[in-house]
C-alpha positions in Angstrom: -16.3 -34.2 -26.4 -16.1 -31.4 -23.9 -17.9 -28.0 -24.9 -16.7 -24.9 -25.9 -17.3 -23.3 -22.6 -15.3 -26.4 -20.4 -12.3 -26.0 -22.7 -12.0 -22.2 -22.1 -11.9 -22.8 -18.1 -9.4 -25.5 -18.5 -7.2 -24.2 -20.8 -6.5 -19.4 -20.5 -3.5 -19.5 -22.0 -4.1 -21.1 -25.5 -5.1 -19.1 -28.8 -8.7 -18.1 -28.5 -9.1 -20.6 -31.8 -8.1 -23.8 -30.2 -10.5 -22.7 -27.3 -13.6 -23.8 -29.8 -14.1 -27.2 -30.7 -17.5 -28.1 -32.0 -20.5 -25.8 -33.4 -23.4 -25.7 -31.0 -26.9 -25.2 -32.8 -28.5 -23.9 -29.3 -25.9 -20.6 -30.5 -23.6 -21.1 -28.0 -20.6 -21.1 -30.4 -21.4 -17.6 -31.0 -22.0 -16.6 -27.7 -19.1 -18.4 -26.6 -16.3 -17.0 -29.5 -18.2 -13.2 -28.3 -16.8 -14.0 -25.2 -13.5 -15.2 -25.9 -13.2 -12.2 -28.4 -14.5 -9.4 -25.5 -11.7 -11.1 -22.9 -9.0 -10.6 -26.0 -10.0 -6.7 -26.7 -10.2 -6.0 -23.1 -6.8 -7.5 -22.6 -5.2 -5.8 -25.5 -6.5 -2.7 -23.7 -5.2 -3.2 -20.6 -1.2 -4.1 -22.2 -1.8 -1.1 -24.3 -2.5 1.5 -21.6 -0.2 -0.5 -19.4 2.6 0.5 -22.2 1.3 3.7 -22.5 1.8 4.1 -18.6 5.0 3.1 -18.4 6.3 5.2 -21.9 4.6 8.5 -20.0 6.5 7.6 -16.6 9.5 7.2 -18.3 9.3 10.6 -20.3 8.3 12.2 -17.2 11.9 12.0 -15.8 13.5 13.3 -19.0 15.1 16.8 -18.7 12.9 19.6 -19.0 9.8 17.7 -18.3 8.2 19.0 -14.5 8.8 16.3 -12.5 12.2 16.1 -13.7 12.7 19.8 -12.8 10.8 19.3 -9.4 13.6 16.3 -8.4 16.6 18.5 -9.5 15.2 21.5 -7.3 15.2 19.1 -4.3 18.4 17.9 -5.5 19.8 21.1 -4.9 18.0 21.9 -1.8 19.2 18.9 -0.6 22.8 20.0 -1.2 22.2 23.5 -0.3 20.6 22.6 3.1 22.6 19.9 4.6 25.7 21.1 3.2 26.8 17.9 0.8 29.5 18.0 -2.0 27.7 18.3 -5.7 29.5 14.9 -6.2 27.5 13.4 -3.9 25.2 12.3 -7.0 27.7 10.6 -8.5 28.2 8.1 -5.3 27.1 4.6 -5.5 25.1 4.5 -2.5 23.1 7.8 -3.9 22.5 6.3 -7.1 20.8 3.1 -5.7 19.0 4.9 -3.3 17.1 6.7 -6.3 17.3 4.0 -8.4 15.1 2.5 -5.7 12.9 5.7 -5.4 12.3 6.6 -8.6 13.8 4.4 -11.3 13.3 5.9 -14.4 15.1 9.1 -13.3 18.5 9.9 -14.8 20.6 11.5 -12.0 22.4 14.7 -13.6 25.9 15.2 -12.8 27.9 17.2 -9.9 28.7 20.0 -12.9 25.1 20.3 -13.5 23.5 20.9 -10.4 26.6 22.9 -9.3 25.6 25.3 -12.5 22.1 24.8 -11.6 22.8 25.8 -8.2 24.8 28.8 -9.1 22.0 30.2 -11.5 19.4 29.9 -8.6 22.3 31.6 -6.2 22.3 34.2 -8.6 18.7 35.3 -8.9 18.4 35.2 -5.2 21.2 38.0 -4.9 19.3 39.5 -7.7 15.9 39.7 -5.0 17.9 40.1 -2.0 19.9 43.2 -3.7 16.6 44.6 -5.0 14.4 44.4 -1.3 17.7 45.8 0.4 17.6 49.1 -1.9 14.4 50.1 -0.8 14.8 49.8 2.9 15.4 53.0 5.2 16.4 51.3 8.5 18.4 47.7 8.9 20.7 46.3 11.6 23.7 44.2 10.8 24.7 41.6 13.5 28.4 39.8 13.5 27.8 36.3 14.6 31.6 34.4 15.4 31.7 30.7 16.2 33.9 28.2 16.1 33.0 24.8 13.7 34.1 22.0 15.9 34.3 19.3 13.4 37.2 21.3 12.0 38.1 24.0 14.4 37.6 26.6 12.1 36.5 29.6 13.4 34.2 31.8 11.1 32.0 34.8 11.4 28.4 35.8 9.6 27.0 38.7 9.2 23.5 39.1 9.1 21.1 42.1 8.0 18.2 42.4 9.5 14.5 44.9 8.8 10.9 45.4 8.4 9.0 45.1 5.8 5.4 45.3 5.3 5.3 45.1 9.1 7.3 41.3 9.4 10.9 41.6 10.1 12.9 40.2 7.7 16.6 38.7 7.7 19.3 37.6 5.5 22.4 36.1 5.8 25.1 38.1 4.1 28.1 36.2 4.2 30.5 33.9 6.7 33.9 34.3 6.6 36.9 32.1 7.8 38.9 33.4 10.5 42.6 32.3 10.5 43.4 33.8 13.7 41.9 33.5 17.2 38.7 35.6 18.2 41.1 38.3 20.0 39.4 42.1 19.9 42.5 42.6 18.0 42.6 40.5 15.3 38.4 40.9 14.7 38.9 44.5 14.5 
């Protein structure tokens, strides 16, 4: 009959009881069924923090939770800086791309991160309005362009000062033009 030790290399994936066949009286059995039991805890060990891993990761990319909050801001910079639709989260294509990213992450919806967006929009006139009160000198620049994509003609208008020593700049507002650029019709 094989020993104990030959039937645990042939066979892993059997019950840890059917892995001992005889008693040895050189204490092998014992050494053997320590063994067998070590392999066991360790493995139990390993599923559990394996499960506890993956529970974490998923709660991670609930709402409220930090990471969750750190995706949405990039969400919205996203939007914000390359000038996509809010429903551009709700696209197929978008939805597998961070499916494929991060796939435990629920992607809010367009009225979400549109609110979202307009909260953050919000506090930033809040700042802006605040650091533009207690400057003494500014310039404002007009800035008209035409979008060629559309052919919409718009213009910005920019404020610009110092502070602390650094100049400083923000961007006030664009506006659509219906008309031509004409002296006239900008006046």
């Amino acid at each position: 009959m094989a020993s104990s030790k030959h039937l645990m290399e042939d066979d892993q994936s059997q019950p840890s009881t059917s892995k001992i066949s005889e008693d040895h009286d050189d204490g092998s059995f014992v050494t053997t069924l320590t063994s067998i039991m070590d392999t066991e805890i360790r493995n139990k060990s390993l599923l559990s923090s394996s499960i506890k891993d993956a529970f974490d990761r998923i709660s991670s990319n609930k709402a409220g939770d930090t990471k969750y909050n750190r995706i949405v801001q990039a969400l919205i910079f996203f939007i914000c800086k390359d000038i996509r639709p809010f429903n551009i989260v709700e696209g197929e294509g978008f939805l597998r791309l961070v499916k494929e990213l991060e796939t435990t992450f629920k992607v809010p919806g367009a009225k979400y991160l549109k609110k979202r967006t307009t909260e953050k929009y919000e506090a930033c006139v809040t700042i802006c309005k605040s650091k533009l009160s207690k400057i003494d000198n500014f310039c404002l620049t007009l800035d008209i362009w035409t979008e060629t994509m559309n052919e919409v003609g718009l213009m910005g208008v920019t404020i610009h000062f110092v502070e602390n020593g650094k100049m400083c700049m923000y961007y006030l507002a664009t506006h659509a033009l219906n008309e031509r650029h004409t002296a006239d019709y900008i006046s």
